[in-house]
C-alpha positions in Angstrom: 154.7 83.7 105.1 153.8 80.8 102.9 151.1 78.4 104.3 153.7 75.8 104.2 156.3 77.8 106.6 153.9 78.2 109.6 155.4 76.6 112.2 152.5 73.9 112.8 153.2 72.7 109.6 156.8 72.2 109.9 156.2 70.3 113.2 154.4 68.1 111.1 156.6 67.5 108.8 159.0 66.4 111.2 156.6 64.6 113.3 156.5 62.7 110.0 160.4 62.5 109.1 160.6 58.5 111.0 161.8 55.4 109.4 160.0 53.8 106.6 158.6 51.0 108.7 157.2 53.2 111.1 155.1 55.8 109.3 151.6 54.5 109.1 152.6 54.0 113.0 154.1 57.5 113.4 150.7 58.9 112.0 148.2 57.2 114.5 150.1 58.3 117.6 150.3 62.1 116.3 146.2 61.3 115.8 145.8 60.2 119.5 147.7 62.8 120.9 145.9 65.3 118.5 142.8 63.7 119.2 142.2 63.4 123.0 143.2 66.8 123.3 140.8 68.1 120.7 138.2 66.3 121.6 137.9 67.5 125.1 137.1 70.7 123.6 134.8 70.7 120.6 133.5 66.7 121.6 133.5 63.6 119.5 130.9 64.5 117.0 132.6 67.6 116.3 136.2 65.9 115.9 134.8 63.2 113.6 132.9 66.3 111.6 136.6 67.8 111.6 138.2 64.5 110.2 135.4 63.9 107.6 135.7 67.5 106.3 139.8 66.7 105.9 139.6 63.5 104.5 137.2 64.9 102.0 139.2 67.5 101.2 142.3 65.5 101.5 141.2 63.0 99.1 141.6 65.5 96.0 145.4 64.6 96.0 145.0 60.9 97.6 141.8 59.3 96.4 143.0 56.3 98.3 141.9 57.5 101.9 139.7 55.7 103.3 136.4 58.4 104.0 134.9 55.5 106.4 133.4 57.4 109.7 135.4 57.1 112.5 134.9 54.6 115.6 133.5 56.3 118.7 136.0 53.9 120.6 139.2 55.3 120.9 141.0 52.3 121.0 139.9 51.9 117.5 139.5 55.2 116.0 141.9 55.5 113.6 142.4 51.8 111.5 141.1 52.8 108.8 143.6 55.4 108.4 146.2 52.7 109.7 145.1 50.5 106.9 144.8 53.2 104.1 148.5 54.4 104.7 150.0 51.0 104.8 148.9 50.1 101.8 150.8 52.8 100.6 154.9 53.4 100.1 156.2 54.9 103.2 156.9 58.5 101.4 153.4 58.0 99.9 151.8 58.2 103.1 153.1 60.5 104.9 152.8 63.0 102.9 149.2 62.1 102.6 149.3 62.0 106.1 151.1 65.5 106.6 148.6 66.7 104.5 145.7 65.4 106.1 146.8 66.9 109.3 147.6 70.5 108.1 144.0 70.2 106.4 142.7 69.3 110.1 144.7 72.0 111.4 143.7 74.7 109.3 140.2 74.1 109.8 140.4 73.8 113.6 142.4 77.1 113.1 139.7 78.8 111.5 137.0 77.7 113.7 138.9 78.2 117.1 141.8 80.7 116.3 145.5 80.4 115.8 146.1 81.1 119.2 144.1 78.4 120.2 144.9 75.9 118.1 148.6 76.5 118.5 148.3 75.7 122.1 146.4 72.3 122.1 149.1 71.3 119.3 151.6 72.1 121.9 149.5 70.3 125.2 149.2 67.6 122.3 152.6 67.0 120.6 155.2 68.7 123.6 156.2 71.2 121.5 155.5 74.8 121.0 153.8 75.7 117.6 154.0 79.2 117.7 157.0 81.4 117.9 159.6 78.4 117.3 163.2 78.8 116.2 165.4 76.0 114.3 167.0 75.4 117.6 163.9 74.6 119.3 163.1 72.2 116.9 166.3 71.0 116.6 166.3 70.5 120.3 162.4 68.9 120.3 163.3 66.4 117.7 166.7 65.1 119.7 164.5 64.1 122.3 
């Protein structure tokens, strides 16, 4: 299976899939969901170690992310990302987005486990990232 067909990374993509004027909007929330969850497990310096390793490694593909620190105040966290991607074209950044996120992923992933990381996706998002079928994400995205 591809790296692209795992079914975290479809999720993302349609977490993703919303209206122009609501992508750089779209993104943050799926980063606070992600975030609180994540954060409860590995702490804030290790999320914010996390997110500088992906934007790093992000920035390869979009040198316009912002690699500021994040804010330890959660109401806050993420405007730097909120101003990066709207300074972009919609389709512009969200796929800088997606990929930022998959990049996060795939490092929690290897630090934490599949398993793991599948299920805090799923406490995080309300959906399940493992073992889904079309019809559950069919179903998930109606909603």
């Amino acid at each position: 299976m591809a790296t692209s067909d795992l079914p975290r990374h479809q999720i993302i993509k349609i977490l993703m899939a919303q209206p122009p004027e609501k992508a750089a909007d779209a993104a943050i929330h799926v980063w606070e969901q992600m975030a609180s969850h994540i954060i409860t497990i590995v702490g804030e310096d290790g999320f914010n170690s996390l997110y500088a390793r992906s934007l790093f490694l992000s920035q390869a593909k979009f040198p316009w992310l912002s690699t500021s620190s994040l804010t330890p105040n959660a109401v806050h966290r993420f405007d730097e990302l909120k101003t990066s991607l709207e300074a972009q074209a919609p389709a512009q950044a969200s796929e800088a987005n997606s990929l930022l996120l998959i990049t996060f992923i795939e490092i929690l992933a290897s630090l934490i486990g599949a398993q793991l990381t599948s299920h805090i996706l799923q406490l995080a998002w309300g959906v399940n990232t493992g073992n889904s079928t079309d019809k559950e994400f069919r179903e998930w995205t109606k909603n």
